[in-house]
C-alpha positions as CSV (number, residue, x, y, z in Angstrom):
1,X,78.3,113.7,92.1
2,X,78.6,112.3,88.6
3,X,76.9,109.9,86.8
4,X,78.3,106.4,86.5
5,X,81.0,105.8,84.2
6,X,81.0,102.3,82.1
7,X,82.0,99.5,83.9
8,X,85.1,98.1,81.9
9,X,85.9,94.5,82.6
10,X,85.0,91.9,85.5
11,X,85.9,92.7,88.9
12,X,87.9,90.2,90.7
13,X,87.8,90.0,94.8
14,X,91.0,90.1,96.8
15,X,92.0,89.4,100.4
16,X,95.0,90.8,102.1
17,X,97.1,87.9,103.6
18,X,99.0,89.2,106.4
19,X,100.8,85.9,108.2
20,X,103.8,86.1,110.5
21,X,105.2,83.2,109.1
22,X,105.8,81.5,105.1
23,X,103.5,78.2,106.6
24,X,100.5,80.6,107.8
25,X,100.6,82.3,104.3
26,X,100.1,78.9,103.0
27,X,97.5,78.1,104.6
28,X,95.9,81.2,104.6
29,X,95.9,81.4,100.8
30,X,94.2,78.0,100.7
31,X,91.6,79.2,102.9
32,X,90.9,82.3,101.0
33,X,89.9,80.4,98.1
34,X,87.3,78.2,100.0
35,X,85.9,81.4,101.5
36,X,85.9,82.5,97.7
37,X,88.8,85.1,96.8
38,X,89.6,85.0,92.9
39,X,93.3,86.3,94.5
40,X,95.2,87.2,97.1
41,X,97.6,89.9,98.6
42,X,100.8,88.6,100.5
43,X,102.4,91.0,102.2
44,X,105.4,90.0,103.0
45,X,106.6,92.8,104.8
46,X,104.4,90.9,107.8
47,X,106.5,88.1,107.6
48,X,109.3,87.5,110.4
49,X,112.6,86.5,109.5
50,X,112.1,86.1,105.9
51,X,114.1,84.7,103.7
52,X,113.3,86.1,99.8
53,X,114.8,82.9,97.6
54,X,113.6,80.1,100.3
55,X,110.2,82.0,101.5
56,X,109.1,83.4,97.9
57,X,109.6,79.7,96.3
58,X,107.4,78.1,98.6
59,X,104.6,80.8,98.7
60,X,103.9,80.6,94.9
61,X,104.9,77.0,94.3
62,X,102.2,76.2,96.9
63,X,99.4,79.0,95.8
64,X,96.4,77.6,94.5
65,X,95.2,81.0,92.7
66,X,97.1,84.2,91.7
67,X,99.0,85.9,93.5
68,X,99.7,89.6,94.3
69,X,102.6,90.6,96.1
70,X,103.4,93.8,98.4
71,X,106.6,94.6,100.5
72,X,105.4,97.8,101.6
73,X,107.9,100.1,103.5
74,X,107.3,102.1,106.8
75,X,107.4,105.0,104.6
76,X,104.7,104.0,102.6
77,X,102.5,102.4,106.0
78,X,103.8,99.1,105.8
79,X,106.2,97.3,108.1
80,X,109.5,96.8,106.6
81,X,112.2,99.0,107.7
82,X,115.1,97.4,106.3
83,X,117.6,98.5,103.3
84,X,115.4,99.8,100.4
85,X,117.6,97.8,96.9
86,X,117.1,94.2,99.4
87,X,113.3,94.9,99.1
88,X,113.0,95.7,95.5
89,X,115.6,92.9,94.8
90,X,112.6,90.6,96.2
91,X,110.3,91.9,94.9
92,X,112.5,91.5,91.4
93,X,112.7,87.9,91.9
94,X,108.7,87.3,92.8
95,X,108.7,88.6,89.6
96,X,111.2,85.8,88.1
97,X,109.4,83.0,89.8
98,X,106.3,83.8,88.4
99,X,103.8,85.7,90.8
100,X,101.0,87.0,89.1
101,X,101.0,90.7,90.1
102,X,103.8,92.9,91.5
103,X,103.0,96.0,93.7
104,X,105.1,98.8,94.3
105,X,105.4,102.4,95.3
106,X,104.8,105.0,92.6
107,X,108.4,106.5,94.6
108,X,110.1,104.1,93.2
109,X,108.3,103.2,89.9
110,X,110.9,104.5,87.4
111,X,113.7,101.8,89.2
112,X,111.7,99.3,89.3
113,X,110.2,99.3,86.1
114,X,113.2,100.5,84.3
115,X,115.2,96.7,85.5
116,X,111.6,94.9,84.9
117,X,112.2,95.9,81.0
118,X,115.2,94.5,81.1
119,X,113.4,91.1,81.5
120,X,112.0,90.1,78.2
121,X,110.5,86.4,80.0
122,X,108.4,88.1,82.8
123,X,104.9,87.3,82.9
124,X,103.9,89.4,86.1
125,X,101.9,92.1,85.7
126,X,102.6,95.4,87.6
127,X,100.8,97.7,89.5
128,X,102.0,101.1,90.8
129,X,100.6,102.2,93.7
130,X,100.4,105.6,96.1
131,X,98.9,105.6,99.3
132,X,97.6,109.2,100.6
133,X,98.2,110.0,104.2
134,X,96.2,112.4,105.9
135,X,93.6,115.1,104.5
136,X,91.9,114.0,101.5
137,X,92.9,116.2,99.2
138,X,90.7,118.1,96.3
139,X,89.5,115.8,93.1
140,X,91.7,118.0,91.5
141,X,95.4,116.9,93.3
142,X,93.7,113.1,93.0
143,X,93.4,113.4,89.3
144,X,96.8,114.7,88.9
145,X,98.1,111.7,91.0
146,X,96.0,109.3,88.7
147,X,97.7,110.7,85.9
148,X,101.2,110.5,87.1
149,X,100.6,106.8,88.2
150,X,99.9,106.2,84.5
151,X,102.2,108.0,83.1
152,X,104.8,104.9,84.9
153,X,103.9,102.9,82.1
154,X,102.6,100.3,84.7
155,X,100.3,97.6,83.6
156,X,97.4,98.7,86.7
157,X,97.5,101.5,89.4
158,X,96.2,101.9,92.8
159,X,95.2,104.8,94.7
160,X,94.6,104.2,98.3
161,X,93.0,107.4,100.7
162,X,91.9,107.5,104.4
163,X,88.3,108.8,104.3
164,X,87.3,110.8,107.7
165,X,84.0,111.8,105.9
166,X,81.9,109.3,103.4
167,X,81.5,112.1,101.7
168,X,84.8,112.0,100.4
169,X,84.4,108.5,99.1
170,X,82.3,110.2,96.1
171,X,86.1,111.1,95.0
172,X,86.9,107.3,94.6
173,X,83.5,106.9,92.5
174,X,84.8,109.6,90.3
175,X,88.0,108.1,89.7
176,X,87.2,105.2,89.1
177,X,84.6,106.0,86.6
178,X,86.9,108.1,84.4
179,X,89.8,106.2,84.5
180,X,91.0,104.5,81.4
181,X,93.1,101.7,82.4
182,X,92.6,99.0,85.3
183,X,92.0,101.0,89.1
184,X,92.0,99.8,92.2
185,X,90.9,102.6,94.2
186,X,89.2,102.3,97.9
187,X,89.5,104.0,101.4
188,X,90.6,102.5,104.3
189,X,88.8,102.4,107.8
190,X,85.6,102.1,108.8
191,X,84.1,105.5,106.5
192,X,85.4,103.6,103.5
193,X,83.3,100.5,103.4
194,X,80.9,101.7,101.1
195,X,84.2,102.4,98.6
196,X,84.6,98.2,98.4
197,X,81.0,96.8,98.1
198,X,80.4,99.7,94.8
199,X,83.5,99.3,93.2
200,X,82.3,97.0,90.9
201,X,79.3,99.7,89.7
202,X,82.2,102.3,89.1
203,X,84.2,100.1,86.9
204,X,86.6,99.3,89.7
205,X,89.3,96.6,88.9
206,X,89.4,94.9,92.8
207,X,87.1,95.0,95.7
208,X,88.8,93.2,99.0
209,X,87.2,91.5,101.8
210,X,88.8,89.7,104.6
211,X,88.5,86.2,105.5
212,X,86.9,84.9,108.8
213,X,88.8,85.4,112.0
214,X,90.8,87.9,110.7
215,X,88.4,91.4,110.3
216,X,90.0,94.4,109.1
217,X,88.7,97.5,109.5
218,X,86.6,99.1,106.8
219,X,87.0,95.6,104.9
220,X,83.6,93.0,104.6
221,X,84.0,89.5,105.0
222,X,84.7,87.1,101.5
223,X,81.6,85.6,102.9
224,X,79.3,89.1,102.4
225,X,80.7,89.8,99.7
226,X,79.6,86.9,98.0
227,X,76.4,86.1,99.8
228,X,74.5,89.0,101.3
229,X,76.4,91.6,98.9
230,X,76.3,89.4,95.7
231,X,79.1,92.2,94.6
232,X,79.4,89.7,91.4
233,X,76.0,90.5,89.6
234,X,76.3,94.6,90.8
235,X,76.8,96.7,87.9
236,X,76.7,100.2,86.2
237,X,72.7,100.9,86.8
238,X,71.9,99.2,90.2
239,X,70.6,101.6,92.1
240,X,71.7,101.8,95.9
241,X,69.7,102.2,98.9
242,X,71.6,102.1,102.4
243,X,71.1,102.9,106.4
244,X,72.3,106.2,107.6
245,X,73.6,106.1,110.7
246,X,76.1,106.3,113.6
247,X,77.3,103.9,115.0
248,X,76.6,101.4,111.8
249,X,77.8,98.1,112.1
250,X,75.7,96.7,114.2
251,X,73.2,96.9,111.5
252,X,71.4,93.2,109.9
253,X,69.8,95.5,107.0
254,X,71.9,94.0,104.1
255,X,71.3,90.7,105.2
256,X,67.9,91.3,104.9
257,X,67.2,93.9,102.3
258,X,69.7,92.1,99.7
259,X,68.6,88.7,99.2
260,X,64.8,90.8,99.1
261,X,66.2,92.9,96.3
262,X,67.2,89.5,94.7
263,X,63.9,87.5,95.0
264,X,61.8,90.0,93.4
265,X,64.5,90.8,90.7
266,X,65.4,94.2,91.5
267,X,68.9,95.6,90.6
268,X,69.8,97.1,93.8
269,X,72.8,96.9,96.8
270,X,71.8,98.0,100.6
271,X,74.6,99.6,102.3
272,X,75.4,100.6,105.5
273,X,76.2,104.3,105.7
274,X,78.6,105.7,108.5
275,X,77.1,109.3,108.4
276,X,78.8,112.4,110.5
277,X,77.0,115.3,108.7
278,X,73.3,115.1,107.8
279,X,73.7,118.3,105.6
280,X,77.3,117.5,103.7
281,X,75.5,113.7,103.1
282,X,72.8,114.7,101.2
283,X,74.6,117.4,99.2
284,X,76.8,115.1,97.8
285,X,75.0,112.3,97.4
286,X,72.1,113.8,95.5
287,X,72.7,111.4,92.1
288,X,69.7,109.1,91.3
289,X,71.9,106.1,91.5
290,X,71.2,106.8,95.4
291,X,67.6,105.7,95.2
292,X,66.6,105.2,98.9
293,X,67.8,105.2,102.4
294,X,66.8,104.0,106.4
295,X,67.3,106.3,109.1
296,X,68.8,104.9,112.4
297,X,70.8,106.3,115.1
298,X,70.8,109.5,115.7
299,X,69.4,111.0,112.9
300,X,65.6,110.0,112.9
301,X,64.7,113.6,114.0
302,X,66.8,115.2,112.6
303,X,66.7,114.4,109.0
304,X,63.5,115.6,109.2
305,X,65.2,118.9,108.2
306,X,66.1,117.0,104.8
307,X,63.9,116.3,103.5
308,X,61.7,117.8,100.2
309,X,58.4,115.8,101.5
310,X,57.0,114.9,104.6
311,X,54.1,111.7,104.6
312,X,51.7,112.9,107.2
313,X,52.5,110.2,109.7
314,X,56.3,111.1,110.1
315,X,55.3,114.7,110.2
316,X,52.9,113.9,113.2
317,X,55.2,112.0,114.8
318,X,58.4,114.3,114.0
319,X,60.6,111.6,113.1
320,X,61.7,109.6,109.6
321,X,63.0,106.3,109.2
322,X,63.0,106.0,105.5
323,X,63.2,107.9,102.7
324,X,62.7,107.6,98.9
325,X,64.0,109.3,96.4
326,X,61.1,110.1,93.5
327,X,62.3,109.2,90.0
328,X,61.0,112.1,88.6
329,X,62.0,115.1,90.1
330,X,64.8,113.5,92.5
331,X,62.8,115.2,95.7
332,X,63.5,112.7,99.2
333,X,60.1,112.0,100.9
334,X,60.4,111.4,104.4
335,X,58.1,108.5,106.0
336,X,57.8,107.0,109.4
337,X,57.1,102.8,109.4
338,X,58.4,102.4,112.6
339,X,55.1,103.7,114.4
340,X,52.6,100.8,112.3
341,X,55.2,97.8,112.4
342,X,56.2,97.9,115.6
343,X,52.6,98.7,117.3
344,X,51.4,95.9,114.9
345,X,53.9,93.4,116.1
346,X,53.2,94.2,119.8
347,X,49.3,93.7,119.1
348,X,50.0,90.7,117.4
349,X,51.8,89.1,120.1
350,X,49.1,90.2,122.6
351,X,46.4,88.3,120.3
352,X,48.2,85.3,120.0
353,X,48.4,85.2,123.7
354,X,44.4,86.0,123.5
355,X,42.0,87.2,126.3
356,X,41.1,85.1,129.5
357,X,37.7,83.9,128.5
358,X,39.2,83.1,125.1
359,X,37.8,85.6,123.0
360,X,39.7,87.8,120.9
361,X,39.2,91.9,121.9
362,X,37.0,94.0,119.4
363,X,39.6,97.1,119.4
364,X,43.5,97.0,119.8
365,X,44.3,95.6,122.7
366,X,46.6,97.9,123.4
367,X,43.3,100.0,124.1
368,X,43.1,101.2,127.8
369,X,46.4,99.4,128.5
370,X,49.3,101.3,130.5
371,X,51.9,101.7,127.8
372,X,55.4,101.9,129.2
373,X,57.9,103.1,126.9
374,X,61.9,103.8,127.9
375,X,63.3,106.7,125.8
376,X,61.6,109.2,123.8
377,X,64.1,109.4,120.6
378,X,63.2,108.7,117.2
379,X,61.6,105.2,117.3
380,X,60.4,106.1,120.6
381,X,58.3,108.8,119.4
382,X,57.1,106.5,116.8
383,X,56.2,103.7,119.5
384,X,54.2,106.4,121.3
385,X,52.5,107.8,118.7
386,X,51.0,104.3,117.5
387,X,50.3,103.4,121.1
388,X,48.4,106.9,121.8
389,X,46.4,106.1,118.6
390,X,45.3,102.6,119.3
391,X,44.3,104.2,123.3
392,X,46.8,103.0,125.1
393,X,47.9,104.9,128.5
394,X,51.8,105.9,128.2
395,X,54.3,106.1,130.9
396,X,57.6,107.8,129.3
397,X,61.0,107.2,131.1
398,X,63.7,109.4,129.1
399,X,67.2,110.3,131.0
400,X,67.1,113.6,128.3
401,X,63.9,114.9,129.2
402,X,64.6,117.9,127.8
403,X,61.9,121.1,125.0
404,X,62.2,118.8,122.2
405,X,60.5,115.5,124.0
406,X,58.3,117.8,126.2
407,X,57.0,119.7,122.8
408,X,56.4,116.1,121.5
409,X,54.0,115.1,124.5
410,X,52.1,118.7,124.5
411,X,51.8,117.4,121.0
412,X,50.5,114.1,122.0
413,X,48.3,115.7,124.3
414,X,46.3,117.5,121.6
């Protein structure tokens, strides 16, 4: 992928705000600010019953920080079905009572914009916006839809895709980087994570998070954002490590890898990485900016296959649970730290509980002890390796006995 472009102005973080009802918008918009949103997003096509003049007035006399507002149609993947000049007439007069930011559809940009400059006295700013259904298309058709959303004459634009690959969020990077007036550009859905917490390092103009109680998929919290992201002090050189993996969210890594980063004073972001092919990954994200990575679930043998280097421990063992990228010549090494810190921690734990007689064992003692180990993946082949080493006696149970784990133990057996 491309280098990084320069990052052009501060990035503010959003939530969405998608109450049923003008009093939970209220609150909700108060709550968003404690959990520390710079804005907020009211759709109001999520609103029942709703009354423009009334609802409108009491949403932004009430909001205690700006306001963006959306009254997106079915057509466009909101909710509001009704007749199209009603909706544009509201959004027309969120305009007139003084809401901060006004999206709308790039369908209907020429309308809209051609009665906004009519009004001399509005203060809103506009953004244009085009959601892509579907297939992500080429760079090319997504630069051509760039362009046409600034051609509008709209103060911001937004490009929203649905990313079945994280390889395709490299296309949102892209944009972002080369675009010369404020972006907001992001997937939706769980593969477009990644596209929030590095906007900022792109040069994007918004980054949203959801509040607590209310996840959305593909979104983080306000609360990572702030705290184990830190997306406020991310910029054009940090570098970004991440875990590749699938399933992903289960992971704790950037609650513990960021605040490390941090404390030693290192500009870097940990990611998680929702990873469906091993091959397409690492041929697109081959830019130094992607410094490092973990390996979890399923891919601890196989990336194996991946990698420029092996360190003669993961080698042994077949299996890699992190990798590096070296800084001068951009080749990944593969190592394997599973196999030391986990047989460490077990030994540990067995000296603390010490011997009978109260004296601490000379050796490991692991050493001569039956070893009983339940699967025979990637950490398990780790876990057995170390436990082999320090003379332990191993009992595998694995449900997928199959070549692969019976090659390891002929291995083993050596």
């Amino acid at each position: 992928m491309d280098d990084v472009g320069v990052l052009k102005k501060e990035t503010m973080i959003c939530t969405p705000l998608m109450g049923q009802s003008v009093e939970q918008m209220v609150r909700d918009m108060h709550k968003a600010k404690v959990e520390g949103a710079d804005l907020v997003e009211v759709r109001l096509d999520y609103i029942n019953n709703f009354h423009p003049q009334q609802d409108l007035e009491i949403i932004l006399r009430n909001k205690p920080l700006p306001v963006m507002i959306v009254y997106r149609p079915k057509w466009e993947g909101g909710q509001y079905e009704g007749d199209e000049h009603s909706r544009l007439e509201a959004l027309h007069l969120a305009e007139k009572l003084g809401a901060d930011y006004i999206d709308f559809e790039l369908k209907v940009a020429s309308d809209f914009l051609g009665k906004q400059k009519m009004d001399q006295h509005s203060s809103s700013r506009t953004i244009v916006s085009c959601y892509v259904d579907g297939v992500t298309p080429p760079i090319e058709d997504l630069i051509c839809r760039v362009a046409l959303l600034q051609s509008t004459g709209a103060d911001m634009i937004k490009l929203v895709i649905n990313a079945t690959n994280i390889t395709e969020i490299t296309k949102i990077f892209h944009l972002l980087s080369h675009c010369q007036m404020p972006l907001i550009a992001y997937s939706i859905g769980d593969r477009g994570f990644m596209s929030q917490i590095l906007c900022r390092k792109f040069g994007g103009f918004l980054v949203y998070g959801s509040m607590e109680g209310s996840p959305v998929a593909g979104l983080p919290t306000l609360e990572s954002l702030r705290e184990a992201y830190k997306v406020q002090y991310i910029n054009k050189d940090t570098k970004v490590f991440g875990l590749i993996s699938k399933p992903v969210g289960h992971s704790k890594g950037p609650i513990l890898h960021n605040p490390a980063f941090r404390h030693v004073n290192y500009n870097g972001i940990y990611v998680p990485m929702l990873v469906d092919d091993l091959k397409e990954f690492f041929s697109i994200y081959s830019s130094p900016d992607f410094a490092g990575f973990s390996v979890g679930i399923p891919y601890k043998e196989a990336v194996t296959g991946f990698c420029d280097e092996l360190h003669p421990l993961a080698q042994s063992i077949g299996a890699v649970n992190t990798i590096m990228r070296r800084p001068s010549d951009g080749k990944l090494i593969g190592y394997n730290t599973d196999c030391e810190a986990s047989i460490t921690a077990i030994e540990d734990a067995l000296r603390e509980r010490g011997l009978p007689n109260g004296e601490a064992p000379l050796n490991s003692p692991l050493t001569g002890k039956q070893f009983v180990l339940v699967g025979a993946g990637g950490a398990g082949r780790a876990l057995a390796f170390g436990a082999r080493s320090r003379g332990a006696q191993l009992v595998i149970f694995d449900l997928d006995f199959g070549i692969e784990t019976k090659h390891f133990l002929f291995i083993m057996n050596q």
